[in-house]
C-alpha positions as CSV (number, residue, x, y, z in Angstrom):
1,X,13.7,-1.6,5.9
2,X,11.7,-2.6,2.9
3,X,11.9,-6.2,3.3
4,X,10.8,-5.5,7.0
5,X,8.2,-3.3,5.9
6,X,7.0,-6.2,3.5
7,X,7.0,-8.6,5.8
8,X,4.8,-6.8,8.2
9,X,2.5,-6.4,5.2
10,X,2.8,-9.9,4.8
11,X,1.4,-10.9,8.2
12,X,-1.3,-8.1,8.5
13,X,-2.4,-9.4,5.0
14,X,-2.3,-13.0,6.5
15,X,-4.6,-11.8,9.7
16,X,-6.7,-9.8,7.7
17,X,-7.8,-12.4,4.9
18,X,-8.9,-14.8,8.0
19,X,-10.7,-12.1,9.7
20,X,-12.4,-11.1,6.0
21,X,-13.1,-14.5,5.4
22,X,-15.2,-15.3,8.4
23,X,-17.0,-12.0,8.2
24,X,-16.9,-10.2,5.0
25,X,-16.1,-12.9,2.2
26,X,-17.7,-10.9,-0.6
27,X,-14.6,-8.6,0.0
28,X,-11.3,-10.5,0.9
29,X,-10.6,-10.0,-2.4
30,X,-10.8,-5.9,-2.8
31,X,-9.0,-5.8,0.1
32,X,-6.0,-7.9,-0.8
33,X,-5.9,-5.4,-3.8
34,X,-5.7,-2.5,-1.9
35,X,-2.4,-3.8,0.6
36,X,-0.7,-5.3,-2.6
37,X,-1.2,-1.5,-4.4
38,X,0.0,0.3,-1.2
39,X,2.8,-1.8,-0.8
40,X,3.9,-0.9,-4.6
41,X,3.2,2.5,-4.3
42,X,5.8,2.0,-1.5
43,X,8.1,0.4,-3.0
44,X,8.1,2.5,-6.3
45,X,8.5,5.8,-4.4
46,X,11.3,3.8,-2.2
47,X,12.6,3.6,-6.0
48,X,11.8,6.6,-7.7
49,X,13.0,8.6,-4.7
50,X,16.3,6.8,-4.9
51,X,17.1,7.3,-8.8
52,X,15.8,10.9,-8.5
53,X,18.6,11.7,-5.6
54,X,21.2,10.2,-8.5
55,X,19.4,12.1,-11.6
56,X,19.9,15.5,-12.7
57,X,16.6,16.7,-13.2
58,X,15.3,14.8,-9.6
59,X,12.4,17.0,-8.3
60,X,10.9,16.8,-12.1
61,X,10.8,12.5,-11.4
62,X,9.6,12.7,-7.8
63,X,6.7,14.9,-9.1
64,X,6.1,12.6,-12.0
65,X,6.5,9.8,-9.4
66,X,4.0,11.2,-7.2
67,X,1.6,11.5,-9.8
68,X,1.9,8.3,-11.2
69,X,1.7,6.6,-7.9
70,X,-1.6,8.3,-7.0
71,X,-3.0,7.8,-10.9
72,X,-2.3,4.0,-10.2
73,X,-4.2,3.8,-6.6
74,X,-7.2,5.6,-8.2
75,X,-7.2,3.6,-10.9
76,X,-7.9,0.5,-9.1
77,X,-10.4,2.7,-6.9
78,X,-12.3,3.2,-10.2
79,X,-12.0,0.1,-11.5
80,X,-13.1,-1.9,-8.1
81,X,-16.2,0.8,-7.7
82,X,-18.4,-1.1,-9.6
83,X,-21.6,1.4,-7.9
84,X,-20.6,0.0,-4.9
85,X,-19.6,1.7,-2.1
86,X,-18.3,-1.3,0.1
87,X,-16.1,-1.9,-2.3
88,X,-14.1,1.2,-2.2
89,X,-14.3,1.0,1.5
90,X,-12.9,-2.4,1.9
91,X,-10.0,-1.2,-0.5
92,X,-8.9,1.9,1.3
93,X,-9.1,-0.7,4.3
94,X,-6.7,-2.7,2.9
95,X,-4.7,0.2,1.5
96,X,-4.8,1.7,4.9
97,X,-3.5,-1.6,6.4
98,X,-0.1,-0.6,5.1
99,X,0.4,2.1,7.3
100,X,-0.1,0.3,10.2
101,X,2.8,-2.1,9.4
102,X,5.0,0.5,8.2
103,X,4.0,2.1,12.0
104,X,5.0,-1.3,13.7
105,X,8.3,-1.3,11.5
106,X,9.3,2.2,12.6
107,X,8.4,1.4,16.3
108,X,10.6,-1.8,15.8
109,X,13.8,-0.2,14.2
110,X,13.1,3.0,17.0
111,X,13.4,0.4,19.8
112,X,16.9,-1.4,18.3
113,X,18.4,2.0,19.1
């Protein structure tokens, strides 16, 4: 599932650096940064959720994972703000991005049934 998941983010990302590039160049780059961070946020709560099922303790390290998770994405949302606005638009375009392949994956895996 991951690696599907991954690879969907891998074309989208593909698609949408061509589309950025021929209309909004200034911000390929803010949007790259905001697929890459969703699809780690992904994969760490794919992680974190899996050790905290094994651990003792496992709601206390899904919280801590949750928070840490959203502390990261902001972080970059601070970081990429820079007093513009288009900025923090184009990365919670790319963040978004994510969703949609993690949609397609699901609709894929649904129809295998």
């Amino acid at each position: 599932m991951l690696r599907r998941i991954a690879l969907y983010d891998s074309i989208i990302l593909l698609l949408s650096v061509v589309i950025s590039i021929i209309f909004f160049r200034e911000y390929v780059i803010i949007l790259i940064i905001g697929l890459i961070i969703a699809l780690v946020n992904f994969l760490l709560n794919s992680v974190i959720t899996e050790y905290a099922m094994k651990a003792s303790k496992g709601r206390a390290w899904i919280l801590v994972g949750t928070v840490g998770r959203i502390a990261i994405a902001a972080a970059f949302v601070l970081i990429l703000y820079d007093n513009d606005m288009k900025n923090v638009i184009a990365y919670l375009i790319g963040y978004s991005l994510h969703y949609v392949s993690m949609i397609i994956g699901m609709a894929v895996q649904r129809n295998k049934r």
